[in-house]
Short mmCIF file of the C-alpha atoms (twelve columns), coordinates in Angstrom:
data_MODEL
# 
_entry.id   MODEL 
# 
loop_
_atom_site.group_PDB 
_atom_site.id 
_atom_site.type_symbol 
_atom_site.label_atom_id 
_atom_site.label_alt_id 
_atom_site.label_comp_id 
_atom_site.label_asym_id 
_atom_site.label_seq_id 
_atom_site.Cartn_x 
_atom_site.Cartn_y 
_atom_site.Cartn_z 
_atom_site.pdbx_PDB_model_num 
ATOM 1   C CA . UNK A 1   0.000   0.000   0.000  1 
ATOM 2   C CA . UNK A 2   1.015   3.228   -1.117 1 
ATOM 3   C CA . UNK A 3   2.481   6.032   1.965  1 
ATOM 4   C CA . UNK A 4   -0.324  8.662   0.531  1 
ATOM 5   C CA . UNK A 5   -2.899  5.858   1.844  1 
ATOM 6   C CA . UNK A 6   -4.824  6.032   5.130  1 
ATOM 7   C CA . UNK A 7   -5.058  2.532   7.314  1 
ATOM 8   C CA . UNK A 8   -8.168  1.416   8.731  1 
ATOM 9   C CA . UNK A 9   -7.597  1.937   13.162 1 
ATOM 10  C CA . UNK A 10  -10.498 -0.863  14.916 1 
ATOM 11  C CA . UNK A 11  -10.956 -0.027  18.381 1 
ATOM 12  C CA . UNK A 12  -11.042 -2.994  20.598 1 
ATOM 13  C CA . UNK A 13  -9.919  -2.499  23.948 1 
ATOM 14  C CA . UNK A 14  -12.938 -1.491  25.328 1 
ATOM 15  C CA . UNK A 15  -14.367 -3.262  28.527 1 
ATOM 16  C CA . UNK A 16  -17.978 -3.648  26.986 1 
ATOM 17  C CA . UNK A 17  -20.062 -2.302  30.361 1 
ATOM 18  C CA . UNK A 18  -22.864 -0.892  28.370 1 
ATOM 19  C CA . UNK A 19  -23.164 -4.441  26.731 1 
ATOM 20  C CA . UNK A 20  -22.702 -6.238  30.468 1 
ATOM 21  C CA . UNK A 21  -25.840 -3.634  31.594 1 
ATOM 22  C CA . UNK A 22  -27.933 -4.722  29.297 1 
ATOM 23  C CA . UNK A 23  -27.652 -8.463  30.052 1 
ATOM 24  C CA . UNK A 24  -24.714 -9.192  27.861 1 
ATOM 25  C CA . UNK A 25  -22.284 -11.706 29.282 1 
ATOM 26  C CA . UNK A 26  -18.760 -12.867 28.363 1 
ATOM 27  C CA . UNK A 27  -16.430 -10.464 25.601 1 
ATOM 28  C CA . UNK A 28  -19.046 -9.097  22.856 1 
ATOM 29  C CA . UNK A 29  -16.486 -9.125  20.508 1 
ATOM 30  C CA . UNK A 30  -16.470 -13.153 20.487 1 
ATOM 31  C CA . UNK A 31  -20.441 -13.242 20.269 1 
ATOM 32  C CA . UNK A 32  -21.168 -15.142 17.008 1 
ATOM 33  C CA . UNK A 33  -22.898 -13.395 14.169 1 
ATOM 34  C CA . UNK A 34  -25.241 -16.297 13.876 1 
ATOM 35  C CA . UNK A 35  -25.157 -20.528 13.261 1 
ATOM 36  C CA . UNK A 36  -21.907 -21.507 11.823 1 
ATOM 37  C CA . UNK A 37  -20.932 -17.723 11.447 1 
ATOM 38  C CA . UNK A 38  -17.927 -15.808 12.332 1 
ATOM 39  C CA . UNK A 39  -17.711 -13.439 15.542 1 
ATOM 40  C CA . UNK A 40  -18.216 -9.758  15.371 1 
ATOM 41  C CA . UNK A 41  -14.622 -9.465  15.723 1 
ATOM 42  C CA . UNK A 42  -13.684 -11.149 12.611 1 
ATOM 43  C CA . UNK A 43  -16.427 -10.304 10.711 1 
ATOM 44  C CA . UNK A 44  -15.336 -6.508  11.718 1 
ATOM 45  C CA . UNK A 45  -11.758 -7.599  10.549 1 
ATOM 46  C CA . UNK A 46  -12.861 -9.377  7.484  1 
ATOM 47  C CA . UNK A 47  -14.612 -5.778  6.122  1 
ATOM 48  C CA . UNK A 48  -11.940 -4.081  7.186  1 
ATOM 49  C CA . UNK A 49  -9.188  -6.082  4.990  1 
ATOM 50  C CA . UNK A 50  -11.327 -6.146  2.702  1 
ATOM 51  C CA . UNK A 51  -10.945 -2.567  1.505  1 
ATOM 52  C CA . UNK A 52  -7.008  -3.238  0.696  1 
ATOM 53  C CA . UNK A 53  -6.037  -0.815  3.433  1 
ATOM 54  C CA . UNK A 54  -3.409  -1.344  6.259  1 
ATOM 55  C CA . UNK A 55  -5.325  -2.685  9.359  1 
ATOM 56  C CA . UNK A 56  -4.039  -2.407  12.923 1 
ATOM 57  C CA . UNK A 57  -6.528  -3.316  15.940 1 
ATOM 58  C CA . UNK A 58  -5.974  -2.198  19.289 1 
ATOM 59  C CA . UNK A 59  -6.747  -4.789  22.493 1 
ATOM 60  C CA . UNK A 60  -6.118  -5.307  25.781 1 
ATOM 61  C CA . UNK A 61  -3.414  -7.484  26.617 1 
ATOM 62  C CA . UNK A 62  -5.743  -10.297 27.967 1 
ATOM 63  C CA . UNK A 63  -8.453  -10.142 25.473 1 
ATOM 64  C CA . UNK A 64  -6.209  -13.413 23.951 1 
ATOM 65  C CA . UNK A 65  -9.200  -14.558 21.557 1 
ATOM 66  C CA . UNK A 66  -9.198  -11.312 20.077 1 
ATOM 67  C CA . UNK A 67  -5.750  -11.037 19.333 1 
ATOM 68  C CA . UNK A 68  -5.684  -14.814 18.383 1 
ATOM 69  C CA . UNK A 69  -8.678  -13.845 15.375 1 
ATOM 70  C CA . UNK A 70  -6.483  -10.344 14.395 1 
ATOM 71  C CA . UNK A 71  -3.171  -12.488 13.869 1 
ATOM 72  C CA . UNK A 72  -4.874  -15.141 12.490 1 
ATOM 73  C CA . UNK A 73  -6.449  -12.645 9.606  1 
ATOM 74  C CA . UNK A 74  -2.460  -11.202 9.636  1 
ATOM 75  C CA . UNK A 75  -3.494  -7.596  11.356 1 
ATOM 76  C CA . UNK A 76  -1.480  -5.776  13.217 1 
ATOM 77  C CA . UNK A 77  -1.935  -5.940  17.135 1 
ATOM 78  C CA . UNK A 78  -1.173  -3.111  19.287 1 
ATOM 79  C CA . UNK A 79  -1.734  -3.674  23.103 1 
ATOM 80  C CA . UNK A 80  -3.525  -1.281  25.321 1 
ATOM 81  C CA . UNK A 81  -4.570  -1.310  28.658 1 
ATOM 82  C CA . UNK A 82  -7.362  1.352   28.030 1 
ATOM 83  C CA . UNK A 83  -9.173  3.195   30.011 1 
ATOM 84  C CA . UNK A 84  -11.415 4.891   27.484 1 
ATOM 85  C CA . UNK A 85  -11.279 4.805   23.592 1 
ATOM 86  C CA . UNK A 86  -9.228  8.189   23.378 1 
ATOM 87  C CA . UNK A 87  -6.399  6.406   24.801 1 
ATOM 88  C CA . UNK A 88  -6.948  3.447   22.079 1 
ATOM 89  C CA . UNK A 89  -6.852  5.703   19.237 1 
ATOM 90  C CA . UNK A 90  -3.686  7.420   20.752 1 
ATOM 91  C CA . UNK A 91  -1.940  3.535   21.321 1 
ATOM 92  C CA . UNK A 92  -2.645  2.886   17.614 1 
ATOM 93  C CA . UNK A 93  -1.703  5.955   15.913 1 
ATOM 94  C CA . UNK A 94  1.329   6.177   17.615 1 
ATOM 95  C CA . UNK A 95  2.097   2.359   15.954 1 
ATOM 96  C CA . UNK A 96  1.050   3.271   13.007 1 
ATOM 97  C CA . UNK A 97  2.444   6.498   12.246 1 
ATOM 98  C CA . UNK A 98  3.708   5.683   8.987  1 
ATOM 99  C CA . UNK A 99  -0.208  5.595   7.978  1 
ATOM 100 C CA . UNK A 100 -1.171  9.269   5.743  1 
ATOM 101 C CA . UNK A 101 -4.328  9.426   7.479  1 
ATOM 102 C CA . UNK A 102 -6.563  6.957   9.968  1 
ATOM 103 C CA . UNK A 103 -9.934  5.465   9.437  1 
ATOM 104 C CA . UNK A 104 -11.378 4.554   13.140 1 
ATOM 105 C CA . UNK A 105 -13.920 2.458   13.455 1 
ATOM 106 C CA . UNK A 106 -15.312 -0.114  16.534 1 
ATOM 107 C CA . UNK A 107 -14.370 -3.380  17.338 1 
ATOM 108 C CA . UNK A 108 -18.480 -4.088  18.182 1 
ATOM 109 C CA . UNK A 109 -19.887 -2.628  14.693 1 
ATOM 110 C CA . UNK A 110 -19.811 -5.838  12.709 1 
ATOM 111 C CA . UNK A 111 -22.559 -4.453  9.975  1 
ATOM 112 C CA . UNK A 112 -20.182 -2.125  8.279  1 
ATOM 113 C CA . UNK A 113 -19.227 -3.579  4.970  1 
ATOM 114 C CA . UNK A 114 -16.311 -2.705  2.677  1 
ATOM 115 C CA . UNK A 115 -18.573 0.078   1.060  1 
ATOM 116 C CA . UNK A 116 -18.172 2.280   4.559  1 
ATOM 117 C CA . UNK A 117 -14.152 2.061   4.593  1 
ATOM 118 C CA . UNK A 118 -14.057 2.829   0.558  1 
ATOM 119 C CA . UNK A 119 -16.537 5.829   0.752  1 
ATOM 120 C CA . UNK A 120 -14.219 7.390   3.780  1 
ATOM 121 C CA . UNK A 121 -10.749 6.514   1.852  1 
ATOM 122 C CA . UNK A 122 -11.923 8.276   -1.290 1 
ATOM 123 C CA . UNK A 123 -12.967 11.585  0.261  1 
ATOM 124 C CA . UNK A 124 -9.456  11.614  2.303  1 
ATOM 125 C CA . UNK A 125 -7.392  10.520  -0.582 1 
ATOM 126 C CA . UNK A 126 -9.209  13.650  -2.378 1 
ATOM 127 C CA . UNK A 127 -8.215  15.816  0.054  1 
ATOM 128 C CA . UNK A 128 -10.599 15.962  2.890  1 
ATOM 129 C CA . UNK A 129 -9.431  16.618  6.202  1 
ATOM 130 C CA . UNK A 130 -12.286 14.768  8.379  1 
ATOM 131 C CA . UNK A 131 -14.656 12.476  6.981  1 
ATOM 132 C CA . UNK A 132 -18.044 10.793  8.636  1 
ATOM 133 C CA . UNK A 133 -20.434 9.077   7.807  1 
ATOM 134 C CA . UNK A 134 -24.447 9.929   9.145  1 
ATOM 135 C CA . UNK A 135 -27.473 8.043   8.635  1 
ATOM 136 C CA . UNK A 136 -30.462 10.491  8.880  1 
ATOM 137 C CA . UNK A 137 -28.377 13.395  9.520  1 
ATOM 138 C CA . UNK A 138 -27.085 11.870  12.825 1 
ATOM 139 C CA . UNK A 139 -23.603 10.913  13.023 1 
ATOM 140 C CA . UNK A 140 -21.670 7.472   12.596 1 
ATOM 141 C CA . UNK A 141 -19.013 5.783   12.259 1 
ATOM 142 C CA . UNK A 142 -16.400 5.145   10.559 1 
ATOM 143 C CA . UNK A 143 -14.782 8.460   11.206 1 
ATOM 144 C CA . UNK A 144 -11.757 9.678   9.280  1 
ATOM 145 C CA . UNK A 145 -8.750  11.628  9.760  1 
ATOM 146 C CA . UNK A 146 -6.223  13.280  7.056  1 
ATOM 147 C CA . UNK A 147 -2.527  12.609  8.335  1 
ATOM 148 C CA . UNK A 148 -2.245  15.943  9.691  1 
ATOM 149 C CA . UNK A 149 -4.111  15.115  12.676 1 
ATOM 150 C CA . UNK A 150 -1.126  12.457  13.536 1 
ATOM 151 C CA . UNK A 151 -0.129  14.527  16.849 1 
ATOM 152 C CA . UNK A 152 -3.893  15.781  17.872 1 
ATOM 153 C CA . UNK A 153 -4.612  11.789  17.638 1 
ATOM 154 C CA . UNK A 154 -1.698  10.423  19.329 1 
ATOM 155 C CA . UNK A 155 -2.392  13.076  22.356 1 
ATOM 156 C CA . UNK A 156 -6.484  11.924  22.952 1 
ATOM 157 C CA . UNK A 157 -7.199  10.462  26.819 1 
ATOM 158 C CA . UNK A 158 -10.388 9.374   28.252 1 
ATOM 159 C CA . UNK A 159 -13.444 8.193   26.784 1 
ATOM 160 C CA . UNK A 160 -14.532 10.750  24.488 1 
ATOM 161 C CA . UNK A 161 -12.788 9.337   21.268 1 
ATOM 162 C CA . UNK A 162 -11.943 11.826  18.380 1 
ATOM 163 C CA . UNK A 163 -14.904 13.500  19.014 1 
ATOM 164 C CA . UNK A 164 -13.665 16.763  20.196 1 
ATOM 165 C CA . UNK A 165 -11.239 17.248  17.221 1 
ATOM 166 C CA . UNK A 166 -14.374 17.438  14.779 1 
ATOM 167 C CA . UNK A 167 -14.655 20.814  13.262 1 
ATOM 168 C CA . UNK A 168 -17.784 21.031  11.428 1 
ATOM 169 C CA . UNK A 169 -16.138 23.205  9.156  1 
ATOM 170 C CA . UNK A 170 -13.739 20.709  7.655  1 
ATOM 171 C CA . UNK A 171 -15.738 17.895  8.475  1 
ATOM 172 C CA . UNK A 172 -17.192 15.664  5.434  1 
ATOM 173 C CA . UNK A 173 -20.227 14.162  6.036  1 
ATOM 174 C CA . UNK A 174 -21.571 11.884  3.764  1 
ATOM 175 C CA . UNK A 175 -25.167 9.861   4.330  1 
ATOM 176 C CA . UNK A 176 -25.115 6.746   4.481  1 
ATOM 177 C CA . UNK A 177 -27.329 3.608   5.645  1 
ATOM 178 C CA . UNK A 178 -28.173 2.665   9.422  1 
ATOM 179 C CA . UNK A 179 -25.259 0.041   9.589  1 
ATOM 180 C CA . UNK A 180 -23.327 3.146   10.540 1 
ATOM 181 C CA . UNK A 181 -24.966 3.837   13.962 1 
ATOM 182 C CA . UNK A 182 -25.758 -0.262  14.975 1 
ATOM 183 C CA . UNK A 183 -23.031 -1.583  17.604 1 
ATOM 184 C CA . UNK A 184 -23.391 -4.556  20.070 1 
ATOM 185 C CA . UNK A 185 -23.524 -2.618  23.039 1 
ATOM 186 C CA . UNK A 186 -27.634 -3.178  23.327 1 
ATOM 187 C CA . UNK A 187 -28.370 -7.085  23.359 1 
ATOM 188 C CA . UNK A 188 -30.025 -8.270  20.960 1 
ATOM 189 C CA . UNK A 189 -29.710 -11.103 17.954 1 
ATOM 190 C CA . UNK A 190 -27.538 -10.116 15.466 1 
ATOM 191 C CA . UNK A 191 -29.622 -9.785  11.890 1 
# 
């Protein structure tokens, strides 16, 4: 892959408490997307590499299924003891600094397809400088960032993500289909 290419960043390192509140049990990420299917996490992987970008996913040292799935598909690992998804992003940008630019998406959003990661690559390889996608005019993920916001990303903390770097006037929104908002952290059968 080409250095004027942006790498695809999957968050998951979080400790899935919204999931455990709403009756969830065990590590989402391993939940199965149905009979005979594949788990979120590899199905979230499997999108992901699909797109011919550079993957890296970021973990917690003891989540050793999900690390076992990301080597397994050949993805870059990078270890973090997080305490919030700021500090994620900030683990994996720093190990992946060679990267012109960093799609982020979550380790629990296992209905984003190839399509998402494409439609976020093109507008930053055409010169966007933040790119997200919305469903209905409300915003989801993935989110991307041009390379220039290597520093701003490698100095997030806490729980509030990227968020706070978003400048609606360089931000690219473009609307998209509800796959973009739907994570695991509600229980309920996968579709």
């Amino acid at each position: 892959m080409d250095s004027t290419s942006p790498g695809i960043l999957i968050l998951a390192a979080g400790k899935g408490s919204r999931y455990i509140a709403s009756g969830g049990s065990g590590n989402k990420l391993l939940a199965s997307m149905g009979d005979d299917a594949p788990t979120v996490i590899e199905t979230v992987i499997g999108q992901a590499k699909l797109s011919g970008l550079p993957v890296a996913l970021v973990t917690r040292p003891d989540y050793l299924a999900v690390r076992q799935h990301a080597e397994k598909a050949g993805v870059q690992i990078v270890l973090c003891d997080s305490g919030g998804s700021g500090e994620s992003i900030a683990a994996g940008v720093e190990m992946t600094a060679h990267w012109n630019g960093w799609i982020i998406t979550l380790g629990d959003m296992p209905w984003l397809t190839v399509d998402h990661y494409r439609l976020v690559k093109q507008a930053l390889e055409q010169g966007a400088a933040q790119v997200r996608l919305t469903y209905k005019e409300k915003p989801g993920h993935p989110v991307g960032f041009a390379g220039r916001y290597a520093e701003a990303l490698r100095n997030l903390q806490g729980d509030e993500g990227a968020r706070a770097l978003l400048d609606p006037r360089l931000l690219a929104t473009f609307e998209a289909d509800a796959a973009v908002q739907r994570d695991l952290d509600v229980v309920a059968k996968p579709r």
